[in-house]
C-alpha positions in Angstrom: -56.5 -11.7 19.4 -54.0 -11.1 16.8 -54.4 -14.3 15.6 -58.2 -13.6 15.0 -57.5 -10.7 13.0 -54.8 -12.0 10.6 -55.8 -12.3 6.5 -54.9 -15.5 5.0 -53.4 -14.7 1.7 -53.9 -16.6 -1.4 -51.3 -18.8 -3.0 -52.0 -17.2 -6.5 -51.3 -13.8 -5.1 -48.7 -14.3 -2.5 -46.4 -16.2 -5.8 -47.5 -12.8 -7.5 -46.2 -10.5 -5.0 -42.7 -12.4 -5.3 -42.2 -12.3 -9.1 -43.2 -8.2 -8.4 -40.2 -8.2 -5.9 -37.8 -10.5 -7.7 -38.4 -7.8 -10.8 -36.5 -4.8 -8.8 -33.1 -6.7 -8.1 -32.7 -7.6 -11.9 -30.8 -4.3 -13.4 -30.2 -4.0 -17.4 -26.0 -4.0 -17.4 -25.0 -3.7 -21.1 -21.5 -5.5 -20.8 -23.1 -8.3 -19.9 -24.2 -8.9 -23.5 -20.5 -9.6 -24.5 -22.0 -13.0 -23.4 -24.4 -13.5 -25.9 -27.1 -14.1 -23.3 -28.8 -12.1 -20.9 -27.6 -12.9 -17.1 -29.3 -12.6 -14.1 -28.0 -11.1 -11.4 -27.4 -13.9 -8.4 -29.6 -14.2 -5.7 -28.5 -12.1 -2.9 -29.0 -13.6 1.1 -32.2 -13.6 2.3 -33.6 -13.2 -1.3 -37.0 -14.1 -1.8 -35.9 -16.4 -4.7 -35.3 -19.9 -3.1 -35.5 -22.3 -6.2 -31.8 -23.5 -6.8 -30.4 -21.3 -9.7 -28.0 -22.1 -11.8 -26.3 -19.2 -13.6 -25.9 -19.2 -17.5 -22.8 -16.9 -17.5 -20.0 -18.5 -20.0 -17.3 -17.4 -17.3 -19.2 -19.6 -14.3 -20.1 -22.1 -16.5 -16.7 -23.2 -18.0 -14.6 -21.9 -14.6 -16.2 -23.9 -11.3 -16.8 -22.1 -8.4 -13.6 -24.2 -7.0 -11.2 -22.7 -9.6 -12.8 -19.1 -9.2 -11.6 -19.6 -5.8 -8.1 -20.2 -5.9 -7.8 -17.9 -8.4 -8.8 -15.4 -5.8 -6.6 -17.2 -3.4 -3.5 -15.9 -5.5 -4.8 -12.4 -6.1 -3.4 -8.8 -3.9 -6.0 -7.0 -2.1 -5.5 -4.2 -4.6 -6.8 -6.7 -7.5 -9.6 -8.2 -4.9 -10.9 -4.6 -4.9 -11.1 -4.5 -8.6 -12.6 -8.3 -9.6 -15.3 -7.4 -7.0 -16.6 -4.8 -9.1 -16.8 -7.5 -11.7 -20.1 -8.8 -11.1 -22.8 -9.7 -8.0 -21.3 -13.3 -7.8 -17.8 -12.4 -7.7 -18.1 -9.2 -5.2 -19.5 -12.0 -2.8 -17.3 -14.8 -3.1 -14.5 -12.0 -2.7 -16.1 -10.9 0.9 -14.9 -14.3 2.3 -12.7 -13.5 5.4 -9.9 -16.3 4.2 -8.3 -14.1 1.3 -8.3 -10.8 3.8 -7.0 -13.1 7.0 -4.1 -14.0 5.1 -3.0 -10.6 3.8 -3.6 -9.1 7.1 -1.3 -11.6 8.8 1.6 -11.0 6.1 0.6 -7.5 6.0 1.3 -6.7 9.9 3.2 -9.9 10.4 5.8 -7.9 12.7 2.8 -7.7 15.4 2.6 -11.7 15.9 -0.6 -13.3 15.1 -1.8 -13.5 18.9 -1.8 -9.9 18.5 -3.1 -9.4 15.3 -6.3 -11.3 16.4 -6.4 -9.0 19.2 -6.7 -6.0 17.2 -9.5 -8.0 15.1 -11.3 -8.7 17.8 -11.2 -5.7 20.1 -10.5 -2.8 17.5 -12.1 -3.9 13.9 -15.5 -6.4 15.1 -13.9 -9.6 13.7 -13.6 -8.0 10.0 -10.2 -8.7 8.3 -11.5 -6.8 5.4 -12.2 -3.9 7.9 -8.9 -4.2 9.5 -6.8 -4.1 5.6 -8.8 -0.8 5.1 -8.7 1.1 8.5 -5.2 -0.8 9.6 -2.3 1.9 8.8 0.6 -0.2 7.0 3.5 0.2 4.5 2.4 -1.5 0.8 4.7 -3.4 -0.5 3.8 -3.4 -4.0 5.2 -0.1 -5.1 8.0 2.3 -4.3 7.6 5.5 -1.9 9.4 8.5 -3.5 10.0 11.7 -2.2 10.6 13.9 -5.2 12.6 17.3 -3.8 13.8 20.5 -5.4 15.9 23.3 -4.6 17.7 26.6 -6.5 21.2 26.2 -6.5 23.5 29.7 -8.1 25.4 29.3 -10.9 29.0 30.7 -11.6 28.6 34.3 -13.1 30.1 34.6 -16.5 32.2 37.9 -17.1 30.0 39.6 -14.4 27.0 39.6 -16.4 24.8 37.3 -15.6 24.1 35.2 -12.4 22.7 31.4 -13.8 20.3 29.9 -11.5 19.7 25.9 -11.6 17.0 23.9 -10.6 18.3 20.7 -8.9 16.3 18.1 -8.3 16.7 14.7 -6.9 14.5 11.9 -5.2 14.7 9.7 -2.0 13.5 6.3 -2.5 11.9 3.3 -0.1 10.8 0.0 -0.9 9.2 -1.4 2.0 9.1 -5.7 2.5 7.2 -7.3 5.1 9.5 -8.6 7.5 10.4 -5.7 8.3 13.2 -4.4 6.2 13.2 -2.2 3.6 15.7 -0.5 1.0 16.7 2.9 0.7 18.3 5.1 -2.1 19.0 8.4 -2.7 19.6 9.7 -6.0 19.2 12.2 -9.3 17.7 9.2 -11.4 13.5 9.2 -12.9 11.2 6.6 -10.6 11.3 4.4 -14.1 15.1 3.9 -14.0 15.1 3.5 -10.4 12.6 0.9 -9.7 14.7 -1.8 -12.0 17.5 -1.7 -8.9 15.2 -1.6 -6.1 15.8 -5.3 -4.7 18.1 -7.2 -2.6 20.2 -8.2 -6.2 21.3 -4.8 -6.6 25.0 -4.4 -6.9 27.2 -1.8 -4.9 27.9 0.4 -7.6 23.6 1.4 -7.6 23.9 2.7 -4.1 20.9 0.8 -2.9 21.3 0.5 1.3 19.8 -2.2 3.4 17.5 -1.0 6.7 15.3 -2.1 9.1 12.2 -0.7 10.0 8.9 -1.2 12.7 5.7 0.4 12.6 3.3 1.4 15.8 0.0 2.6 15.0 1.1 4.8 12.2 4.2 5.6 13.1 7.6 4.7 10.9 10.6 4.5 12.9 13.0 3.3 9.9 17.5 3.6 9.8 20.0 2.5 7.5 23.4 2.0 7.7 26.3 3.9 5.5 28.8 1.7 5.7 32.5 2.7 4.9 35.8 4.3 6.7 33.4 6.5 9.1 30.2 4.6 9.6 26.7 6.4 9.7 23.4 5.6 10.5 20.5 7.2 9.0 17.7 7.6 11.0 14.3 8.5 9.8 11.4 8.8 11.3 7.5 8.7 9.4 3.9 9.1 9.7 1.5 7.2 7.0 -1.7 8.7 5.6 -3.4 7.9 2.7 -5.6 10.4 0.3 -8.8 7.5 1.0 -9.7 5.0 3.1 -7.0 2.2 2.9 -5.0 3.8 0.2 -1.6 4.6 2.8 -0.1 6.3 -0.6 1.8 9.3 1.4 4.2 8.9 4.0 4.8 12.4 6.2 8.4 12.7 6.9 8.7 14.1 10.6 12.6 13.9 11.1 15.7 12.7 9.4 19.0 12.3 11.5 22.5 11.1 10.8 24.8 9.9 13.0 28.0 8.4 13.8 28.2 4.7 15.2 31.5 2.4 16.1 33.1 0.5 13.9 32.5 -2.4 17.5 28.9 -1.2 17.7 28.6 -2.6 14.1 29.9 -6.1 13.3 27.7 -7.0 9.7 26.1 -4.2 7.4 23.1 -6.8 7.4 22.7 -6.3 11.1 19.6 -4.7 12.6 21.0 -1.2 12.6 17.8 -0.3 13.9 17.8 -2.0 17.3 21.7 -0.5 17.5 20.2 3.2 17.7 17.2 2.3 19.9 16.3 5.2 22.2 19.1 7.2 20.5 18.4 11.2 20.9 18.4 13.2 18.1 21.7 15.0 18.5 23.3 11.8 19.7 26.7 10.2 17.9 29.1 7.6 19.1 31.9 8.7 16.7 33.2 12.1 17.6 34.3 12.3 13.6 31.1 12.1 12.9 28.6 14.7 14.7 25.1 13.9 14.7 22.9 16.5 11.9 19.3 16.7 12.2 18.2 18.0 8.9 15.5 20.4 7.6 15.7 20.1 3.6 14.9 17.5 1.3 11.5 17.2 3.6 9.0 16.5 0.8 6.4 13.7 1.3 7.1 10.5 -0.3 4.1 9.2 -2.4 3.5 5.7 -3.2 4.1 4.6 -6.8 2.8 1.0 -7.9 5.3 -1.0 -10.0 2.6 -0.7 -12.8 2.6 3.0 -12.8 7.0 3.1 -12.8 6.8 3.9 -16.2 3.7 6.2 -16.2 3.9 8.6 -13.3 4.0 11.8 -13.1 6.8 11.9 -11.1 9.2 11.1 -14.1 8.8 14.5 -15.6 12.0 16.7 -16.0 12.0 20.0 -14.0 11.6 21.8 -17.5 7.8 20.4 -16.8 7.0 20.1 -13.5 9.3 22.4 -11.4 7.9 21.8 -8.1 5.3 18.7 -7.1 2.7 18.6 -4.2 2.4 15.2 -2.6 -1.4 16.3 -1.5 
């Protein structure tokens, strides 16, 4: 009976209907007109356009859709997230699960790939772009900082006054993927200290090689002071992030150091981490050496983005910003 009761519609008024439709996805955008010509917005899936259209932007015309691709290829999630804000075209091509598969897989490259697709599968519903945003991880394209003050009395001068100083000083991490990371701690501004944060940097900048793992969100990190009485520093983490996918603050929950044996380690390049594996916290192996779980210097790191070195916040003297709040 349906079929007795359906209205056959015109061809004149069904076209109509469509150009009516077609007229709410077209949106004025004013940059566009650096162009010289006014572009329409592509066709989105399941549009009721379905003519073959070939877009007049300068951009698409001279660069093929090949090119646009590996240039996409090449880019960091961070800059992914910012040329898909570009335009219609571009914010699709950039939702193609190849260029979020591959970070993922360097990102959490520790967990194996069987396990990584695991996780996609069971945890994120076959998304790589939802598994870079929900996924804690450590970024590597920055430095964390943990910027830390304290009051430290001066010496009185002819019993009249008592000078008080403001001392502050920063702890520094550089995270890499396969699982080691660098650590320095130190007086110097985030723009002076980024230049030495890499493998190249000499003994004299007190930069110290560690090894580091992550479970779920957890940080389990130690370095190695090497020298006549060996310690290990053992620190252990918990990432956040102020938004989704951001993992920009880094909670630190506990920050031991111990003695080890000179036998226990044969090559400051050694795993240092797998040495102090299921270590407790008031655990040493050099009586010289006691172990010292400490309670100061506890600030949050933040994340810093080797673009921002220069920029941040964090480079002001104490005379400007006595105390900071990682948020």
């Amino acid at each position: 009976m349906a079929s007795d009761c359906a209205l056959s519609v015109p061809a004149e008024l069904e076209l109509a209907l469509r150009l009516k439709t077609v007229k709410y996805f077209v949106t004025k955008r004013p940059w566009l007109d650096l162009y010289g010509i006014n572009v329409r917005p592509v066709a989105p899936v399941g549009s009721v356009s379905r003519k073959p259209y070939v877009d007049p932007a300068l951009i698409h015309r001279c660069l093929p859709d090949e090119l646009l691709f590996e240039v996409f290829a090449r880019m960091n999630p961070q800059d992914l997230g910012r040329a898909s804000c570009v335009c219609r075209k571009w914010r699709y091509t950039i939702r193609n699960p190849v260029f979020w598969r591959s970070a993922c897989l360097k990102a959490w490259q520790l967990s194996g790939v069987v396990e990584n697709y695991k996780l996609l599968q069971s945890k994120y519903e076959g998304s790589w772009r939802k598994m870079w945003l929900l996924r804690p991880r450590v970024r590597t394209d920055g430095i964390y900082v943990s910027r830390n003050t304290y009051i430290r009395a001066g010496i009185a001068e002819w019993k009249v006054t008592n000078p008080v100083h403001l001392v502050c000083y920063y702890r520094y991490m550089r995270f890499f993927p396969a699982g080691r990371f660098l650590y320095k701690n130190s007086s110097q501004k985030v723009k002076d200290v980024a230049k030495c944060m890499n493998f190249r940097a000499s003994a004299a900048d007190c930069v110290f090689k560690g090894h580091y793992t992550l479970s779920d969100n957890q940080v389990e990190a130690a370095v190695l002071y090497p020298g006549m009485r060996p310690t290990v520093l053992r620190i252990r983490l918990r990432l956040r992030g102020t938004i989704v996918g951001a993992n920009n603050r880094m909670d630190l929950l506990s920050l031991v150091t111990s003695g080890v044996n000179d036998s226990e380690v044969n090559d400051p390049d050694e795993d240092i981490l797998g040495v102090v594996e299921g270590w407790q916290d008031d655990e040493s192996h050099n009586p010289d050496v006691p172990a010292v779980s400490h309670n100061r210097g506890m600030m949050s790191f933040v994340f810093v983005p080797f673009n921002e070195v220069e920029t941040t916040v964090l480079n002001l003297p104490v005379e400007k910003m006595d105390y900071f709040v990682p948020g």
